[in-house]
N, C-alpha and C positions, 0 to 999 in steps of 0.2 A: 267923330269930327263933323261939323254942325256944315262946313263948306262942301263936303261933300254929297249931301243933298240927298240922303242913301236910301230915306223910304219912296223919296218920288222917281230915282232911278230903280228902284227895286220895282214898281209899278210900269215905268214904262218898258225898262228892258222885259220883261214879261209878254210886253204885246210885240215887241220885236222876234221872240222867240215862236210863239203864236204863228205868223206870219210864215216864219221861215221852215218851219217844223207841218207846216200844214201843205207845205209844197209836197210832201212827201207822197201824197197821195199819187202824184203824178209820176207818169212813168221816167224810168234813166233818160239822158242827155246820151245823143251822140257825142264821143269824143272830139276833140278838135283834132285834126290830123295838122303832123307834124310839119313846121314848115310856112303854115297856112295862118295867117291872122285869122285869130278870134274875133267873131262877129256880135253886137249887141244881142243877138238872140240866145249864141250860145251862152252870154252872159248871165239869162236868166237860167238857162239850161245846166248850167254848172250849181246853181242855189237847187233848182231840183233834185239833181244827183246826188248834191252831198246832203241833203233831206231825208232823200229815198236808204240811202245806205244808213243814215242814222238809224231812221227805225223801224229797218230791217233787224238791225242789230239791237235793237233793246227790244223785239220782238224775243229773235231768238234765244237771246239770254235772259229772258223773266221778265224784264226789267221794268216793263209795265205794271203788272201785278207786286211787284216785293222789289220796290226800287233800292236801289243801295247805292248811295250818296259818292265816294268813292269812286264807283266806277262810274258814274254818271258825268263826273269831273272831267275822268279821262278820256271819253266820250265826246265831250264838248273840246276841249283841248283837241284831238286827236281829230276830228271829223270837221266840227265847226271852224275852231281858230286859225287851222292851219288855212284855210279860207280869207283870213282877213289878214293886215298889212297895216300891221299894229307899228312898222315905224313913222308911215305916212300918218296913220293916227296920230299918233304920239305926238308928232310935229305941228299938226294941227291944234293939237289941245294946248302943246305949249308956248304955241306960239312965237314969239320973239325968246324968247326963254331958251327953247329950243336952238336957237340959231348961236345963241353965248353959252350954252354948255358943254362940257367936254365931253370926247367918245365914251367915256366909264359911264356918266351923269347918264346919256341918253340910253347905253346899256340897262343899267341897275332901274332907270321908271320905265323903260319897256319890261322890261321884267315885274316889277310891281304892279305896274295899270295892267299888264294882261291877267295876273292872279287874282285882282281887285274884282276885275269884270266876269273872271270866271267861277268866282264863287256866286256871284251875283246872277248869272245866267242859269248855270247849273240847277240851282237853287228852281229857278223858276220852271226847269223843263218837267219836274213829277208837278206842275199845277198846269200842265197844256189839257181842254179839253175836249179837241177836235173841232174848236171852230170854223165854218167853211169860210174861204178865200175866193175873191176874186181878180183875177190879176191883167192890167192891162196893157196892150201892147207896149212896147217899147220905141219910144220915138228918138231916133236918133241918126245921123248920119252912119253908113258902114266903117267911116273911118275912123269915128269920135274914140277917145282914150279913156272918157269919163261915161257911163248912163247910169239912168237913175230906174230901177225896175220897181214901179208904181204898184202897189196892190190895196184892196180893201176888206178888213174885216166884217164880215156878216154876221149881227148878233139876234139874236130871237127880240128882242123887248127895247131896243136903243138905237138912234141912225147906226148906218155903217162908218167905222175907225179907216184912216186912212195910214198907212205904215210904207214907207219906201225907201231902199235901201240904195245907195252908192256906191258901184262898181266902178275901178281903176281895172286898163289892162296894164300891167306889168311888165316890164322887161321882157320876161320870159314869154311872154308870149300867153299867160294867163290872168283872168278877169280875178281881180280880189275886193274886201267888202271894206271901204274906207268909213264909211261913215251911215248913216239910219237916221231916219227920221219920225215920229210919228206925230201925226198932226201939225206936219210942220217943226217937232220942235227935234233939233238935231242933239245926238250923243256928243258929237265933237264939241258942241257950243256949249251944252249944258256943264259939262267938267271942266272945260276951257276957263267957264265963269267961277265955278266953286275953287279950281285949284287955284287960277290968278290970286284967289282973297288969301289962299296958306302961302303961296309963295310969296305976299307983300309980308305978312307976319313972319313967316322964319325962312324964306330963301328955298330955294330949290332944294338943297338937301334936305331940309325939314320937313317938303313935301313928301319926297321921297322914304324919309326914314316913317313919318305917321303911315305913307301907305305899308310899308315894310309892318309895321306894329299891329297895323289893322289886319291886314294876310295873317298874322300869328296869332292872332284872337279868334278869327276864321278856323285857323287852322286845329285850334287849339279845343274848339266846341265840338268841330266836326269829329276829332279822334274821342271827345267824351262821350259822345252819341253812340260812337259807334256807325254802322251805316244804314242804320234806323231811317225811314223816313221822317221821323218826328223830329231831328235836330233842331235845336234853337234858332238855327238860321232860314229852317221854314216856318218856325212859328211866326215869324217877321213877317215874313211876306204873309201868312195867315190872317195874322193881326194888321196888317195896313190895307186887306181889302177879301176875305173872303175864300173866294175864289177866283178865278180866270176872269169872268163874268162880270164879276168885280171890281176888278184891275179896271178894267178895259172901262169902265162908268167913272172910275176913281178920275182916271186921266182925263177923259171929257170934261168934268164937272171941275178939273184943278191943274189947268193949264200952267206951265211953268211961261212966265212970261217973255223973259229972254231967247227969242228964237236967234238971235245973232245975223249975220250979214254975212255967210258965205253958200254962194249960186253956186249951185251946180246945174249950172244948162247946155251941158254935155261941149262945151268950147273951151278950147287948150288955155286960153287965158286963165280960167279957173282952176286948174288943177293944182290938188295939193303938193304940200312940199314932202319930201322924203329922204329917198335914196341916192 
């Protein structure tokens, strides 16, 4: 599907994962105790934590040396997404769309866009190559409900990449990952722009059903592969830049133009739509 934009998101989410995957190096997050609002700080301390326990755990289980596709999914599922707050996504990306569709509609593409994204990420974490990070403070009121935890990629041979992510706190009392940016150019905005153009041609459900088709093509390679790291769905990412190193030159030099109009400068006016 030509609107969904999939080798320049296969390039940028790769630097998102870069970023986020490189926190690991840094030690666990004090807990939040109970009770206590979460502070901008812990915000970024919660992306460390769930870094660090990543990969601890694809230390312990191999996963480094003889990656296996499979589990790497459920990995990112299980560690990563539970992390993020894929209905305020969702809402985002679909915009007014979102506000006229029914409870099943918003069900069935949350469930699709999360399996969309997760093939798509997955894919990218056996090409992380330990690029170092710099991460800067976090400017924000103690109170704010939105911050944006600012970092930069350090490359040997290229300026530094600029990648920053979107933390909501939640209801509950916990920081989750609405949105990512790199270079300026946001996740929300960029699919925002590609599904609008399927859902003028076949309606929401049509969007819905090609993501459903496309997940099963995904699905359908990965079980031919087997949990090889060679799947068809890395050769993609292979084939549109290399390496990591790659990626990350690919984006600078092939700016997606449409950065879109939604601020995030940590003020309750801005905050997305959701729950």
């Amino acid at each position: 599907m030509m609107g969904f934009m999939r080798s320049h998101w296969i390039v940028v989410t790769g630097l998102f994962f870069i970023g986020l995957f490189s926190i690991a190096r840094q030690s666990f997050a004090e807990p939040v105790t109970a009770g206590i609002k979460a502070t901008p700080e812990q915000g970024l301390e919660m992306v460390r934590e769930t870094s660090t326990l990543l990969f601890r755990t694809i230390e312990e289980e191999g996963l480094n040396t003889n990656p296996d596709k499979n589990r790497l999914y459920e990995l990112v599922d299980e560690l990563i997404f539970s992390k993020f707050d894929f209905a305020r996504i969702s809402s985002r990306v679909l915009g007014k769309n979102w506000r006229v569709a029914t409870p099943e509609q918003k069900k069935q593409f949350i469930e699709q866009f999360k399996s969309y994204l997760l093939y798509t990420y997955a894919t990218t974490l056996s090409e992380y190559r330990g690029q170092e990070i710099d991460y800067l403070p976090v400017r924000s009121k103690q109170q704010a409900r939105a911050i944006k935890v600012q970092t930069r990629i350090r490359l040997t041979e290229a300026a530094p990449i600029n990648v920053d992510y979107v933390l909501f706190l939640s209801r509950d009392g916990s920081w989750k990952v609405i949105d990512m940016l790199v270079e300026g150019i946001s996740l929300v905005v960029t699919h925002r722009s590609s599904f609008q153009m399927e859902i003028r041609q076949k309606g929401l459900l049509g969007l819905i059903a090609e993501l459903k088709r496309h997940n099963q093509e995904n699905a359908e390679l990965l079980n031919a592969a087997g949990s090889s790291a060679d799947a068809p769905s890395q050769q993609e990412v292979n084939s549109a830049s290399g390496d990591m190193d790659g990626i990350i030159q690919t984006v600078s030099q092939n700016p997606v133009q449409d950065k879109g109009s939604i601020n995030y400068d940590q003020n309750e006016q801005h905050l997305p739509e959701g729950d």
